[in-house]
Biotite code that builds the C-alpha atoms (Angstrom):
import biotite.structure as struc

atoms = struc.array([
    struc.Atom([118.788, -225.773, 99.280], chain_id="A", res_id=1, res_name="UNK", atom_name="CA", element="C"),
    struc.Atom([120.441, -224.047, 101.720], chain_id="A", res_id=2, res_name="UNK", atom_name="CA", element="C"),
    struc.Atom([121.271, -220.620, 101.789], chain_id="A", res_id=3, res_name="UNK", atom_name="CA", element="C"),
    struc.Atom([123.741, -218.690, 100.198], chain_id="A", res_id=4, res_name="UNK", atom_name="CA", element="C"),
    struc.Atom([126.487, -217.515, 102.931], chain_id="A", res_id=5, res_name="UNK", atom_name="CA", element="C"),
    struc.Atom([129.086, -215.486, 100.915], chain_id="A", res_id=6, res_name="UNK", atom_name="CA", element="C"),
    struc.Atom([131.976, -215.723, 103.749], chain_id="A", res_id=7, res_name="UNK", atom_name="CA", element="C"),
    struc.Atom([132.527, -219.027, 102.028], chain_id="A", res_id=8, res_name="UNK", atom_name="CA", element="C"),
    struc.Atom([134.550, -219.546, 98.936], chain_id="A", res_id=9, res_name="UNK", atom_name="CA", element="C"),
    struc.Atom([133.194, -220.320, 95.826], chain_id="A", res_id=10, res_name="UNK", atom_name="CA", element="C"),
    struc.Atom([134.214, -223.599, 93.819], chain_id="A", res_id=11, res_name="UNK", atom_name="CA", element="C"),
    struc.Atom([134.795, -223.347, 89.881], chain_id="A", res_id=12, res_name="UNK", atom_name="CA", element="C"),
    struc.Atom([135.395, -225.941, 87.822], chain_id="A", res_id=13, res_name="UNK", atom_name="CA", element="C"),
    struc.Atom([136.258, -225.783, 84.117], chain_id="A", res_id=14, res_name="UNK", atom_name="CA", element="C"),
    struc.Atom([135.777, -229.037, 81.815], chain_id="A", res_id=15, res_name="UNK", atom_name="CA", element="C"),
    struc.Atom([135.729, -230.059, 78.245], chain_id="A", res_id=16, res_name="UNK", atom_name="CA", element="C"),
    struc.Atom([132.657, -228.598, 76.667], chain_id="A", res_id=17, res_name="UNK", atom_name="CA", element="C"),
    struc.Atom([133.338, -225.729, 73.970], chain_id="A", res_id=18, res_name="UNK", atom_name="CA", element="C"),
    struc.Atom([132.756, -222.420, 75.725], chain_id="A", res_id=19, res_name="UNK", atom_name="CA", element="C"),
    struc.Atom([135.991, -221.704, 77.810], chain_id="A", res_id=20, res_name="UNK", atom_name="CA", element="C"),
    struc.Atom([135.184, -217.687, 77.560], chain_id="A", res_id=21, res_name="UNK", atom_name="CA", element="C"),
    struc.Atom([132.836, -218.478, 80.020], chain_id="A", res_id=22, res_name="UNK", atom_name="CA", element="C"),
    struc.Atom([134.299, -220.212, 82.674], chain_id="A", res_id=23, res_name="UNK", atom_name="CA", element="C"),
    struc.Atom([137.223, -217.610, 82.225], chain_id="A", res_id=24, res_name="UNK", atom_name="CA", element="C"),
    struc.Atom([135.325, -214.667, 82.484], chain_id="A", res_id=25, res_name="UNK", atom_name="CA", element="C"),
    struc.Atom([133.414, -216.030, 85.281], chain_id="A", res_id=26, res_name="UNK", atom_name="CA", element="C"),
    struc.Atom([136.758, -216.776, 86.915], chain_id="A", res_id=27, res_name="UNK", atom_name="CA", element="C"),
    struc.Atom([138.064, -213.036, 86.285], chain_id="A", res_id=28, res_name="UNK", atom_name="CA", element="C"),
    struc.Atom([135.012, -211.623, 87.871], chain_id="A", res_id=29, res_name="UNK", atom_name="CA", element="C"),
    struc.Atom([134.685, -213.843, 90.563], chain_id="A", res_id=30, res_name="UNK", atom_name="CA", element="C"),
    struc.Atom([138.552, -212.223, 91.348], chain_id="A", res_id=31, res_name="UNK", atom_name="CA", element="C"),
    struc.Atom([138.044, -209.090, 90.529], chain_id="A", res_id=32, res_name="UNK", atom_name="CA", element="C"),
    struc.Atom([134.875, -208.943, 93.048], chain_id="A", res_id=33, res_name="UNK", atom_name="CA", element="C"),
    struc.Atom([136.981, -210.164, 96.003], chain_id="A", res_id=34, res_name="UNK", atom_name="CA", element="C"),
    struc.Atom([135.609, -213.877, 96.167], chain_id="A", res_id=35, res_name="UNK", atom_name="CA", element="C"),
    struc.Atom([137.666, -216.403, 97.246], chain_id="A", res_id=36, res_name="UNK", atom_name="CA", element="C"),
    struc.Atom([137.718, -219.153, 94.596], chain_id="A", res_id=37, res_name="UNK", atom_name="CA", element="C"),
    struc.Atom([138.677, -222.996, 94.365], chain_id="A", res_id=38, res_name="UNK", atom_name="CA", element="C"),
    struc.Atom([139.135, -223.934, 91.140], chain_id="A", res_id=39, res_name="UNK", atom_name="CA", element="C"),
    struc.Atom([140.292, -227.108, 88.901], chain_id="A", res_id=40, res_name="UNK", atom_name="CA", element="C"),
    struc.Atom([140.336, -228.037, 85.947], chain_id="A", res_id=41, res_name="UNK", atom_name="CA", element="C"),
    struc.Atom([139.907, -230.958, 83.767], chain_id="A", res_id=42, res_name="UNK", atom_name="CA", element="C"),
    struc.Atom([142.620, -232.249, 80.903], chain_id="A", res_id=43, res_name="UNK", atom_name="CA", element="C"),
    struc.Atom([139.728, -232.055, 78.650], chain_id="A", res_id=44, res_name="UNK", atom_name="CA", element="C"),
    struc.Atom([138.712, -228.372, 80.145], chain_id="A", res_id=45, res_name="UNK", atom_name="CA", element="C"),
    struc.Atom([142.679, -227.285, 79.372], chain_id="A", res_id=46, res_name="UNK", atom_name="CA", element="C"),
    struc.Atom([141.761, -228.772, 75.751], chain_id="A", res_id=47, res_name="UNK", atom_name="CA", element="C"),
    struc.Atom([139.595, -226.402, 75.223], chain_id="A", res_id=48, res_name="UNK", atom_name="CA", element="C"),
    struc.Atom([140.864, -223.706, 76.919], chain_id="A", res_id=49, res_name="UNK", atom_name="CA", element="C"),
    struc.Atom([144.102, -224.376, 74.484], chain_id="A", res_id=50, res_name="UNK", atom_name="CA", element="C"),
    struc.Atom([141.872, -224.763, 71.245], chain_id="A", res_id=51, res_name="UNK", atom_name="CA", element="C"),
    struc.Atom([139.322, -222.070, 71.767], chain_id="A", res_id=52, res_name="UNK", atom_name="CA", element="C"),
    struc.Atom([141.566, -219.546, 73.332], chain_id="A", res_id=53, res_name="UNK", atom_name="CA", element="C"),
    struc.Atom([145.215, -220.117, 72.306], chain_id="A", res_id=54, res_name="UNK", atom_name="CA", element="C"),
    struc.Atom([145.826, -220.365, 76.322], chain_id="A", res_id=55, res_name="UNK", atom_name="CA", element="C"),
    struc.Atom([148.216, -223.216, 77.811], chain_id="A", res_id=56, res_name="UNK", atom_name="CA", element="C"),
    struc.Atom([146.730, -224.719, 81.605], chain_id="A", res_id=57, res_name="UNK", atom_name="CA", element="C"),
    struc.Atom([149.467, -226.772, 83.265], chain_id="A", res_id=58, res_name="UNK", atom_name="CA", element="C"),
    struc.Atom([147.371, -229.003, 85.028], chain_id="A", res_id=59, res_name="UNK", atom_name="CA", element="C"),
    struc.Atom([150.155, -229.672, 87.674], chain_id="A", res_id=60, res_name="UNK", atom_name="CA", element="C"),
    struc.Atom([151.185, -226.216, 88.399], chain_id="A", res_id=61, res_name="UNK", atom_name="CA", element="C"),
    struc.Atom([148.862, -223.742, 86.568], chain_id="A", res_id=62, res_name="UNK", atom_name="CA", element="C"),
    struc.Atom([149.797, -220.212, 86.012], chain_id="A", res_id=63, res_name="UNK", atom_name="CA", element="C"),
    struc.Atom([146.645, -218.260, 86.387], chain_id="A", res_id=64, res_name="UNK", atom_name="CA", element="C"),
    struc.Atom([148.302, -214.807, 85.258], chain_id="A", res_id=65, res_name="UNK", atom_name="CA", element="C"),
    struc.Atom([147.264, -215.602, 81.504], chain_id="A", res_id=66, res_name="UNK", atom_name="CA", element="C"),
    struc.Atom([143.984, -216.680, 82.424], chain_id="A", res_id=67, res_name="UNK", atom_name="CA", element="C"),
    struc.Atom([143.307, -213.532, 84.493], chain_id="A", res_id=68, res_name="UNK", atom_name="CA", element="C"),
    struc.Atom([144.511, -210.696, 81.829], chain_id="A", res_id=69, res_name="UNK", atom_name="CA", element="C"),
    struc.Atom([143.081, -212.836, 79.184], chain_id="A", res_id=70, res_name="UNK", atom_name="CA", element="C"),
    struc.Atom([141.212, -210.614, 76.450], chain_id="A", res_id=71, res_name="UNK", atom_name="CA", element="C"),
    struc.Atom([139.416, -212.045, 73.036], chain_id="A", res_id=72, res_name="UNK", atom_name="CA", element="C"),
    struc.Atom([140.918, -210.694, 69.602], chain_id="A", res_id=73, res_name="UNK", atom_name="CA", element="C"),
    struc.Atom([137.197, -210.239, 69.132], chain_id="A", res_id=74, res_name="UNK", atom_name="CA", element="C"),
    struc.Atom([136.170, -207.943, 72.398], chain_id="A", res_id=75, res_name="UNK", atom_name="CA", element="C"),
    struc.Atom([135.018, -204.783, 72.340], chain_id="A", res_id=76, res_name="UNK", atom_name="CA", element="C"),
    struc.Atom([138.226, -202.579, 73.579], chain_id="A", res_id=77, res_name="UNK", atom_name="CA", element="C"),
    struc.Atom([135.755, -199.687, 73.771], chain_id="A", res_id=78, res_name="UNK", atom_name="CA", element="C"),
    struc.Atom([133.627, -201.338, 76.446], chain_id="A", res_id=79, res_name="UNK", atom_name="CA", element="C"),
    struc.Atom([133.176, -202.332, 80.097], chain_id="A", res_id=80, res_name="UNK", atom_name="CA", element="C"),
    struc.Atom([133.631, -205.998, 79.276], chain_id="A", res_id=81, res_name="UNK", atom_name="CA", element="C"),
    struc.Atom([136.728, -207.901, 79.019], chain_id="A", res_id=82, res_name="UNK", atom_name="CA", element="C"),
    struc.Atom([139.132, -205.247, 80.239], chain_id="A", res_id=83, res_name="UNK", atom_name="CA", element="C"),
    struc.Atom([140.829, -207.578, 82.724], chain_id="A", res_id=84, res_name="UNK", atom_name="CA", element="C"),
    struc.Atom([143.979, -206.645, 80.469], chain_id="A", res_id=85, res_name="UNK", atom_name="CA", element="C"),
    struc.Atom([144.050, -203.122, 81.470], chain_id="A", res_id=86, res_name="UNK", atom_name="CA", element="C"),
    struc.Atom([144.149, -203.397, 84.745], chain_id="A", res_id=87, res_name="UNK", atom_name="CA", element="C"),
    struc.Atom([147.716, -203.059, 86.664], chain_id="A", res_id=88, res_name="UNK", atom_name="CA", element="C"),
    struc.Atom([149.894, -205.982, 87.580], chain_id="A", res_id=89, res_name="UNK", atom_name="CA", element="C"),
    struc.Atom([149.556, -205.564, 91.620], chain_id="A", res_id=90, res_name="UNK", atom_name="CA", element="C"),
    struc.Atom([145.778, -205.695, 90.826], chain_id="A", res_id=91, res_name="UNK", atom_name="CA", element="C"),
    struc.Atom([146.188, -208.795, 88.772], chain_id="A", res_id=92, res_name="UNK", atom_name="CA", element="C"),
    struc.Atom([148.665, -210.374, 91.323], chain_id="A", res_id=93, res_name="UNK", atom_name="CA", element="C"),
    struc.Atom([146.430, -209.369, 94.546], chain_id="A", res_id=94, res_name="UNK", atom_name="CA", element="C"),
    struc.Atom([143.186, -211.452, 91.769], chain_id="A", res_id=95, res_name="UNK", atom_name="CA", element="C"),
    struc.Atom([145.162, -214.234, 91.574], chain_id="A", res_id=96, res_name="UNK", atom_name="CA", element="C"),
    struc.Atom([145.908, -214.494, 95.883], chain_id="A", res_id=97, res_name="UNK", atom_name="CA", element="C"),
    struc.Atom([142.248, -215.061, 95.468], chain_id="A", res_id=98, res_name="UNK", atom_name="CA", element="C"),
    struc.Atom([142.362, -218.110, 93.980], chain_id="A", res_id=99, res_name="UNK", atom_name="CA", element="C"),
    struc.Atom([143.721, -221.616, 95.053], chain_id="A", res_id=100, res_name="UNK", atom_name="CA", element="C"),
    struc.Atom([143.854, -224.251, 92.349], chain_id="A", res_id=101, res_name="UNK", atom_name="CA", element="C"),
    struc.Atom([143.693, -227.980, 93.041], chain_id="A", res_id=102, res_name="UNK", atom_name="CA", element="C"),
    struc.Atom([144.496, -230.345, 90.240], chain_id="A", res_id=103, res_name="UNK", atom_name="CA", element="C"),
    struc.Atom([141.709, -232.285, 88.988], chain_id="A", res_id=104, res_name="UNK", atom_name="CA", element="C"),
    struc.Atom([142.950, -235.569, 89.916], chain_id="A", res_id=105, res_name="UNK", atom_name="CA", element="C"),
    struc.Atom([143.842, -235.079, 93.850], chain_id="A", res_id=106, res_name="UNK", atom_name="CA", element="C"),
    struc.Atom([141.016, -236.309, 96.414], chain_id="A", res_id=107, res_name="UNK", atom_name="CA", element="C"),
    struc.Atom([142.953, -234.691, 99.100], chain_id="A", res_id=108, res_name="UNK", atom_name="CA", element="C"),
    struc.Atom([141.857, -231.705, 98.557], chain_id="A", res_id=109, res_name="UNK", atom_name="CA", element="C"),
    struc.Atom([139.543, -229.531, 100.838], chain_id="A", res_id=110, res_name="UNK", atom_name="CA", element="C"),
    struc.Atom([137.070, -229.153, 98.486], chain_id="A", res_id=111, res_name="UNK", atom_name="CA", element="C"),
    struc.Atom([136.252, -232.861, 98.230], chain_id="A", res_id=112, res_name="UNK", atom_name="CA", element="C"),
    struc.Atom([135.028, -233.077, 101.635], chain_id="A", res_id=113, res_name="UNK", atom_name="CA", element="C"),
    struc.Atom([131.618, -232.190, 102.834], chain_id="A", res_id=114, res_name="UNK", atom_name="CA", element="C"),
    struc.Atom([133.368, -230.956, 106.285], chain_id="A", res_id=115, res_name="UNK", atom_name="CA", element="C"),
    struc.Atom([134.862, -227.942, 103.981], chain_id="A", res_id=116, res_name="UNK", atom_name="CA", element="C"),
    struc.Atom([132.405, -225.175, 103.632], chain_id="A", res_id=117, res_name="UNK", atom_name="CA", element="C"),
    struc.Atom([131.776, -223.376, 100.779], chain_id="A", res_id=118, res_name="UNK", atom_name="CA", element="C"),
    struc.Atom([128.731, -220.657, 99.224], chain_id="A", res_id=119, res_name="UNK", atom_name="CA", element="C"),
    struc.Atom([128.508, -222.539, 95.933], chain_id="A", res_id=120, res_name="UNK", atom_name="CA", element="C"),
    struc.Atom([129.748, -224.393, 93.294], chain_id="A", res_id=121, res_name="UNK", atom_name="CA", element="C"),
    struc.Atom([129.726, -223.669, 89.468], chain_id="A", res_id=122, res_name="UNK", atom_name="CA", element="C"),
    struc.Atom([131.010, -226.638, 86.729], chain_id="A", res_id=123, res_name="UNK", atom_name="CA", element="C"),
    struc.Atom([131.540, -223.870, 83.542], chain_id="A", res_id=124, res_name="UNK", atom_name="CA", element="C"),
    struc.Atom([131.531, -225.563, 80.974], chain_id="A", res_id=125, res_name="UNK", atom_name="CA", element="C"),
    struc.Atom([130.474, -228.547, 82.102], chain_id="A", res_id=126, res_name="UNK", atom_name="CA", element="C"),
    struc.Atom([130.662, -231.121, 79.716], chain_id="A", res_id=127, res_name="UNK", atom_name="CA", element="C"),
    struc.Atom([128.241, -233.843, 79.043], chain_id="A", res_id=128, res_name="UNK", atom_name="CA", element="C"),
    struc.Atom([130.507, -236.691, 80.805], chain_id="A", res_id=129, res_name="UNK", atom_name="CA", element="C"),
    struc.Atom([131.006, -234.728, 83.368], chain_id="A", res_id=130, res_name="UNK", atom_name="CA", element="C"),
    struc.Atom([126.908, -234.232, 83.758], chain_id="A", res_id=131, res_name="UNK", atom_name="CA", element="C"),
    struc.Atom([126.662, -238.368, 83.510], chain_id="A", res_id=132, res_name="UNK", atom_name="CA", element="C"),
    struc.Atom([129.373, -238.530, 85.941], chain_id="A", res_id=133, res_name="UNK", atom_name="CA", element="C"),
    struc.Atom([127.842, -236.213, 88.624], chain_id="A", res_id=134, res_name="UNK", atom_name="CA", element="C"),
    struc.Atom([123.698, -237.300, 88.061], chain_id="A", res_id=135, res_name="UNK", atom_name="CA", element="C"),
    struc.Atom([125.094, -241.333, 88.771], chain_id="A", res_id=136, res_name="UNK", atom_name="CA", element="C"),
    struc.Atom([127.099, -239.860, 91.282], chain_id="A", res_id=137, res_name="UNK", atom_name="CA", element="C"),
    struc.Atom([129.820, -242.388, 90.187], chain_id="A", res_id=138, res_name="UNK", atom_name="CA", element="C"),
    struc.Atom([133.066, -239.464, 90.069], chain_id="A", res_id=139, res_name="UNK", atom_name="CA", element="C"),
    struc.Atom([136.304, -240.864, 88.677], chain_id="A", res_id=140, res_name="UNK", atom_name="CA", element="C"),
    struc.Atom([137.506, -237.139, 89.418], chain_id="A", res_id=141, res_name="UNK", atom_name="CA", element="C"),
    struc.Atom([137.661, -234.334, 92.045], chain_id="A", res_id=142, res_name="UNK", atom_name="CA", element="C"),
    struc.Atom([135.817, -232.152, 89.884], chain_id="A", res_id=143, res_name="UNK", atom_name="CA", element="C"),
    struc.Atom([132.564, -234.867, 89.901], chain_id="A", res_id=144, res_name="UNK", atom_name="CA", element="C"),
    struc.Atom([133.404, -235.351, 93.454], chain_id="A", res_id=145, res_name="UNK", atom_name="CA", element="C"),
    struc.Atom([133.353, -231.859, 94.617], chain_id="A", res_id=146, res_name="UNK", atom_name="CA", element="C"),
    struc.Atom([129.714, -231.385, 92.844], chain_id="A", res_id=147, res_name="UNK", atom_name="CA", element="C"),
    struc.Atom([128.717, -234.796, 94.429], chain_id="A", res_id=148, res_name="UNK", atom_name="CA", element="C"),
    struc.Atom([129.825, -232.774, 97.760], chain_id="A", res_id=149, res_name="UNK", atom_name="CA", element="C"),
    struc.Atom([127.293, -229.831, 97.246], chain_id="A", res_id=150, res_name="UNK", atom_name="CA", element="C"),
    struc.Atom([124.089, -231.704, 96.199], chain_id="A", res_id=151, res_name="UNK", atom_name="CA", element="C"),
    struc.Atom([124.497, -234.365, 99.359], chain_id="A", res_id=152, res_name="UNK", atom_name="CA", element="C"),
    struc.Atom([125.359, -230.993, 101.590], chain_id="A", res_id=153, res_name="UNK", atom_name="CA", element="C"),
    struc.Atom([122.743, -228.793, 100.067], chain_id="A", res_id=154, res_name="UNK", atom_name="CA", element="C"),
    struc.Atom([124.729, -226.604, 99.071], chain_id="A", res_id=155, res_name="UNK", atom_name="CA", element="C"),
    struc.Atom([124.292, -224.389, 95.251], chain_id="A", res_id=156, res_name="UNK", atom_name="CA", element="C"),
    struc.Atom([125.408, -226.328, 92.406], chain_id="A", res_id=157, res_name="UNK", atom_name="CA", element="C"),
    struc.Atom([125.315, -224.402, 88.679], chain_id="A", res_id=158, res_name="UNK", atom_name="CA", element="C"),
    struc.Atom([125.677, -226.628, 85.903], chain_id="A", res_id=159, res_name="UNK", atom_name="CA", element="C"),
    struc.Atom([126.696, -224.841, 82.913], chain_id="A", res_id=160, res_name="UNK", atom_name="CA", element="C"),
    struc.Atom([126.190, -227.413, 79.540], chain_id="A", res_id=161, res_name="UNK", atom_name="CA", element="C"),
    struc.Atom([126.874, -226.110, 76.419], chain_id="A", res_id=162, res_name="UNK", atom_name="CA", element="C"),
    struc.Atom([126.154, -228.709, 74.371], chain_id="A", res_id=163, res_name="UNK", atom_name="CA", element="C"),
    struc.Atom([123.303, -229.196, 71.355], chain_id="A", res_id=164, res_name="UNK", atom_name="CA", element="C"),
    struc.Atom([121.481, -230.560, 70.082], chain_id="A", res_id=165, res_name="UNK", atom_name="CA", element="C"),
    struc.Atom([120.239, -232.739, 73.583], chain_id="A", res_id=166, res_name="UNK", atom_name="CA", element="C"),
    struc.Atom([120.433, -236.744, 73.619], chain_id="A", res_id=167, res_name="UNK", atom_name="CA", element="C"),
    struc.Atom([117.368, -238.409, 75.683], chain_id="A", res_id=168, res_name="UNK", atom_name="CA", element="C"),
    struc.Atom([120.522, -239.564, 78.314], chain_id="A", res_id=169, res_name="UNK", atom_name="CA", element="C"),
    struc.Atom([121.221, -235.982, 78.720], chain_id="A", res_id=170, res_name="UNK", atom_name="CA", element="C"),
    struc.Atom([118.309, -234.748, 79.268], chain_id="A", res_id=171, res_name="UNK", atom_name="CA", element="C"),
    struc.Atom([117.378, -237.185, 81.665], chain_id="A", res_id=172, res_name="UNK", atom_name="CA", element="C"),
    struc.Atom([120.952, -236.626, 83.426], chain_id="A", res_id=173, res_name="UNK", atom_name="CA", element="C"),
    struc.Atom([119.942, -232.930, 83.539], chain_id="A", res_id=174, res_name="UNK", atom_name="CA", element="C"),
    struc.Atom([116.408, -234.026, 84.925], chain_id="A", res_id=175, res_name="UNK", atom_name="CA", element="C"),
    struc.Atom([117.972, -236.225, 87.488], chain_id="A", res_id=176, res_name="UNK", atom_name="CA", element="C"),
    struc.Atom([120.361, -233.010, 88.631], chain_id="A", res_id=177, res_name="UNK", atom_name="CA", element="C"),
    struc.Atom([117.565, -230.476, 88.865], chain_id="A", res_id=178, res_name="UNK", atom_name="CA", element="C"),
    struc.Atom([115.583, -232.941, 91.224], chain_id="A", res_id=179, res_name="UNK", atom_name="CA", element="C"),
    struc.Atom([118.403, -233.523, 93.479], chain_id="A", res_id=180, res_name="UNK", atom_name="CA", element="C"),
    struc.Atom([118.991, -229.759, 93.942], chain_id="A", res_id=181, res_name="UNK", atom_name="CA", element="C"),
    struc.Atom([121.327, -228.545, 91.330], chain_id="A", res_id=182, res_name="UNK", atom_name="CA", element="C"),
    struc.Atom([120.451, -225.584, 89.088], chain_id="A", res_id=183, res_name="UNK", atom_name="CA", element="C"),
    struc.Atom([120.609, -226.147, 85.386], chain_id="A", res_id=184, res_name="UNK", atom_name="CA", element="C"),
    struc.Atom([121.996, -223.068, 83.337], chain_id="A", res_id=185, res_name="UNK", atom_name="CA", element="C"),
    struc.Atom([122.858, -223.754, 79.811], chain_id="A", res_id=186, res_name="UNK", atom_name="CA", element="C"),
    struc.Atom([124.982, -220.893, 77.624], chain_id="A", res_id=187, res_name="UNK", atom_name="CA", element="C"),
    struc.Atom([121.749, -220.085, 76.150], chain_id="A", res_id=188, res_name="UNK", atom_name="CA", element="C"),
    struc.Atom([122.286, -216.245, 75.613], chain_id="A", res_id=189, res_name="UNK", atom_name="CA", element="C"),
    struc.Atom([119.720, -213.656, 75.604], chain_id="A", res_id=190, res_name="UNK", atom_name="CA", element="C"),
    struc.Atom([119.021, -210.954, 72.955], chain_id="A", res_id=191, res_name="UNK", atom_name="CA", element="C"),
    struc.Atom([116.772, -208.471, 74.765], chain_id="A", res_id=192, res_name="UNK", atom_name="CA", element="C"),
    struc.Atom([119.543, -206.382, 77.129], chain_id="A", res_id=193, res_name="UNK", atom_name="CA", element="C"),
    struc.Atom([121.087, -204.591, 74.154], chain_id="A", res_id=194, res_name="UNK", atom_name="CA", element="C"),
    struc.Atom([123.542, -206.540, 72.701], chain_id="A", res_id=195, res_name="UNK", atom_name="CA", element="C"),
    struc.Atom([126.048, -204.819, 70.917], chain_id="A", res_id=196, res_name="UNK", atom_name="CA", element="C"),
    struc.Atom([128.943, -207.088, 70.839], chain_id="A", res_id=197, res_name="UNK", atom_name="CA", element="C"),
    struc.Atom([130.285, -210.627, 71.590], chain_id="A", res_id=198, res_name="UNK", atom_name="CA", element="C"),
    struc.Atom([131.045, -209.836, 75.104], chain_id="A", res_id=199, res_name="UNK", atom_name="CA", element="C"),
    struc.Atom([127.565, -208.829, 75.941], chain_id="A", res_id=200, res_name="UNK", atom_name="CA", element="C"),
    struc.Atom([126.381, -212.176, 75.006], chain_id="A", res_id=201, res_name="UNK", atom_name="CA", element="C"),
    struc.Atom([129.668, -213.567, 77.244], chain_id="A", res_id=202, res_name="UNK", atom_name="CA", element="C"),
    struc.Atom([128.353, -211.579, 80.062], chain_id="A", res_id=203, res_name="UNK", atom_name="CA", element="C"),
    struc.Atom([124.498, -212.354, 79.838], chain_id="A", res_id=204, res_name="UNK", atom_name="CA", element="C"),
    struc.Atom([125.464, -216.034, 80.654], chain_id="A", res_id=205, res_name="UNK", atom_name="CA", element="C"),
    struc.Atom([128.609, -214.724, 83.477], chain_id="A", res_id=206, res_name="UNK", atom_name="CA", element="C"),
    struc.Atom([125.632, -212.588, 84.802], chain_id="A", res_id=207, res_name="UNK", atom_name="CA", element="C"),
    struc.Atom([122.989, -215.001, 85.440], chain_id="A", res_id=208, res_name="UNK", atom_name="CA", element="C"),
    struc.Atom([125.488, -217.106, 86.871], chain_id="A", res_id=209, res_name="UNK", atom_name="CA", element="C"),
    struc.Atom([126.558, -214.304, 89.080], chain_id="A", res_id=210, res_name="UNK", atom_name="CA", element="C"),
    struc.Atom([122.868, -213.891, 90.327], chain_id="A", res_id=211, res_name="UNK", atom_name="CA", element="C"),
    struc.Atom([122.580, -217.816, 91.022], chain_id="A", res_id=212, res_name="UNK", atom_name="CA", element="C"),
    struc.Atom([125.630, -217.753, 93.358], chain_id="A", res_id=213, res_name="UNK", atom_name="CA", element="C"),
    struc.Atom([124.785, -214.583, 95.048], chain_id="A", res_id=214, res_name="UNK", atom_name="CA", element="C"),
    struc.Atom([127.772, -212.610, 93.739], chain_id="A", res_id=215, res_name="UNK", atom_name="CA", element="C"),
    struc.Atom([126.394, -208.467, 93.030], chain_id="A", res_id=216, res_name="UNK", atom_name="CA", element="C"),
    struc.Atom([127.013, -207.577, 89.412], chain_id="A", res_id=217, res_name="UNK", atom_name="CA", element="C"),
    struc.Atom([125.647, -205.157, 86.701], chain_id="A", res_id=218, res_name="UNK", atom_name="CA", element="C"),
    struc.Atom([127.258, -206.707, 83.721], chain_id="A", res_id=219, res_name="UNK", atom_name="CA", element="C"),
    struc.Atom([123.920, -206.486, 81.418], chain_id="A", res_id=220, res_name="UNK", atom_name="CA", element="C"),
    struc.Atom([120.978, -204.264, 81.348], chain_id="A", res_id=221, res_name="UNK", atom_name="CA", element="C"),
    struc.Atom([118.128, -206.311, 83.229], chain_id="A", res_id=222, res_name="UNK", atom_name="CA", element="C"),
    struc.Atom([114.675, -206.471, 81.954], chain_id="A", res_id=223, res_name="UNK", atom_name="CA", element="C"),
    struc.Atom([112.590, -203.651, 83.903], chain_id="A", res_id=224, res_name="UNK", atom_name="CA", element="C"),
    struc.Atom([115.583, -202.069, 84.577], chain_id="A", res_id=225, res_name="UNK", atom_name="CA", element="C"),
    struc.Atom([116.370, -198.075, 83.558], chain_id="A", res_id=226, res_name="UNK", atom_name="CA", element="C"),
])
């Protein structure tokens, strides 16, 4: 695996597991921190996003204001987390300059070339279909192609699955992605940083992602940590 070189952008991809908070938040942080970001997303992904969320995704022209100042009925107003609504609307329109979008369906894209550098790339959710599609390394979509991309090049690939409990075929899918370089992170929460609210349990998956893809944050309180 090579190393991380953040004067690259950062690819995100969003597809049709349950979870959409996460790929969201990760995409408002990822904004907020400066990164440039690629991202797509998958009909199924927009599913979600419009079930889970109450958010609409045109996949041919997508308006990432909403997705940006999103905030959950449920988050803790009180708190650090979640407060991309509060911040003002040059902030939230300089956030979204950071981010191109590519529609899940167009192979002419930069990302789906191996020439096109890039730091990292993180599938959140990434849905089990998606997993088959990438560990056979048969894509039928730019989202599977663009992971395909990283593991040939070396480059970080975060795999965020969501789903259980585990089939044999996806566990071996996830096996066969670990050994051909990708990192594995399921939305398998901790309890042991002080949870206090939904949002810290968002953020202890958003953090660890954070850490794989070399991106500074101190959204939780680490183990060993004052």
């Amino acid at each position: 695996m090579s190393d991380l070189n953040q004067d690259y952008p950062v690819v995100l991809a969003m597809t049709g597991a349950s979870g959409a908070i996460y790929g969201v938040r990760l995409l408002q942080l990822l904004s907020r921190s400066g990164t440039e970001v690629h991202l797509t997303i998958s009909p199924s992904g927009a599913a979600v996003i419009r079930q889970e969320l109450d958010l609409e995704v045109d996949l041919n022209d997508a308006d990432l204001l909403p997705l940006l100042r999103y905030v959950p009925k449920w988050s803790n107003p009180t708190g650090v987390s979640m407060l991309a609504g509060d911040l003002p609307a040059g902030d939230l329109a300089a956030q979204r300059a950071n981010i191109h979008y590519h529609r899940y369906n167009d192979y002419f894209t930069p990302i789906a070339s191996g020439s096109f550098r890039t730091s990292a790339m993180v599938v959140c959710p990434c849905s089990g279909s998606t997993l088959s599609g990438i560990a056979h390394a048969s894509a039928s979509n730019l989202i599977q192609r663009a992971a395909e991309v990283h593991l040939k090049e070396h480059r970080r690939l975060v795999l965020v699955p969501r789903e259980t409990p585990l089939s044999v075929m996806q566990l071996e899918n996830m096996q066969r992605v670990a050994a051909a370089g990708a990192v594995m992170l399921p939305a398998m929460p901790g309890w042991y940083h002080g949870v206090d609210s939904l949002d810290s349990l968002v953020d202890f998956i958003v953090s660890r992602i954070l850490d794989q893809i070399g991106v500074d944050n101190s959204l939780i309180g680490r183990w060993g940590e004052a």
